[in-house]
C-alpha positions, 0 to 999 in steps of 0.5 A: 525476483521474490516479492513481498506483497505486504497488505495483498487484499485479493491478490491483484497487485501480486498478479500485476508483479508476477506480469512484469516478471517477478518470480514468485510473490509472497502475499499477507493479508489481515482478512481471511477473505481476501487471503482465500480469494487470492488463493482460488484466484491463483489456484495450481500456480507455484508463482503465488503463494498467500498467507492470512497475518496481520502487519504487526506479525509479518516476520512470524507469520513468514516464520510460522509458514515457510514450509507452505510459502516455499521460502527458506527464511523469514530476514533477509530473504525478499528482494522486493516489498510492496504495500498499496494502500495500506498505511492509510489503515494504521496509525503512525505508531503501527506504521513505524512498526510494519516498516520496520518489519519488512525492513528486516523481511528485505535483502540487504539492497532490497527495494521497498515500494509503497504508495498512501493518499495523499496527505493534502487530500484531508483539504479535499471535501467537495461532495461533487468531486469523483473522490473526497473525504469528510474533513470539512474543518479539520487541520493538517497538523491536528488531525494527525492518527485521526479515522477519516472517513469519505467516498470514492466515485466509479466511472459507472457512477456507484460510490465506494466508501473509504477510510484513511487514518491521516498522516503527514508528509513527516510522518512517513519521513519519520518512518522510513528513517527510524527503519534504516530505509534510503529514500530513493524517489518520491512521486506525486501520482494524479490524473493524467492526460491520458486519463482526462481523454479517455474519460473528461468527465469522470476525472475532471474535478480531480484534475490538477492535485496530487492523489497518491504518494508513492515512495521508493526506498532501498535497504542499505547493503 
């Protein structure tokens, strides 16, 4: 199958898909980077095949570069899409916009996959939490399109700051619909047992809440 990784970064999830037997991955990225990172990383291998655009110019990025991405059209030519954690960067308004885009980047009965923070992760403040954010005081509702900023703890101990522009579980409802997308499944992802045996302490304070949303959705035929 073709793959669309939507907001690529350094190439990581476009590996993992090649892994599990996509044929070839097409990524895009905003940052020039990222996107020679991937490149290096994935260097003489015709199965990845990356891009620098930003979202809102995913369809004429795809069109400026179909000679180099190997592709024969920029509509209706990926079976797959993927985005991982990349709305949690834009706003509602741009968001709508991206799914629409890749709506229109789908085969008709392509599948869209993508996952986001949990929105009831602005209620997670507690500085000793592996991950947390600093909504101290801000409501679900009120902050919505609101820059969020926090800290994510690795299992050695140093800290990595994050940033989410929040939205709720209507928003991206509000989304998926406004594009023509069927929901398929919608999980709640957080630790799992496996995770608490392998490392008790690192994600004990996250135990029980819901981390991620990750939605599965289907372009109608």
């Amino acid at each position: 199958l073709l793959v669309l990784d939507v907001g690529c970064g350094e190439g990581y999830c476009a590996r993992k898909v090649v892994e599990m037997g996509a044929a070839k991955v097409v990524g895009c990225d905003i940052s020039d980077e990222m996107v020679n990172s991937a490149k290096q990383t994935s260097e003489g291998d015709d199965r990845f095949k990356f891009y620098a655009s930003d979202v809102g110019n995913l369809i004429l990025g795809l069109k400026e570069n179909m000679d180099e991405l190997g592709i024969d059209g920029a509509e209706d030519a990926f079976d797959i899409a993927i985005a991982v954690f990349l709305f949690n960067y834009l706003t509602t308004f741009d968001m709508e916009d991206a799914i629409m885009q890749i709506y229109r980047a789908l085969k008709p009965g392509g599948t869209f996959v993508f996952s986001v923070p949990h929105p009831s992760m602005i209620f997670c403040h507690d500085p000793n939490a592996a991950f947390h954010l600093h909504s101290e005081g801000r409501g679900y509702y009120s902050s919505r399109n609101e820059m969020i900023l926090g800290e994510i703890s690795r299992i050695d101990g140093t800290k990595l700051n994050v940033m989410s522009i929040h939205k709720t579980v209507g928003d991206y409802i509000k989304a998926i619909n406004a594009a023509g997308f069927q929901i398929v499944d919608i999980q709640e992802a957080g630790v799992t047992e496996e995770h608490l045996a392998l490392h008790p302490n690192f994600f004990e304070s996250v135990r029980d809440r819901p981390l991620h949303l990750i939605f599965r959705l289907k372009k109608p035929i």
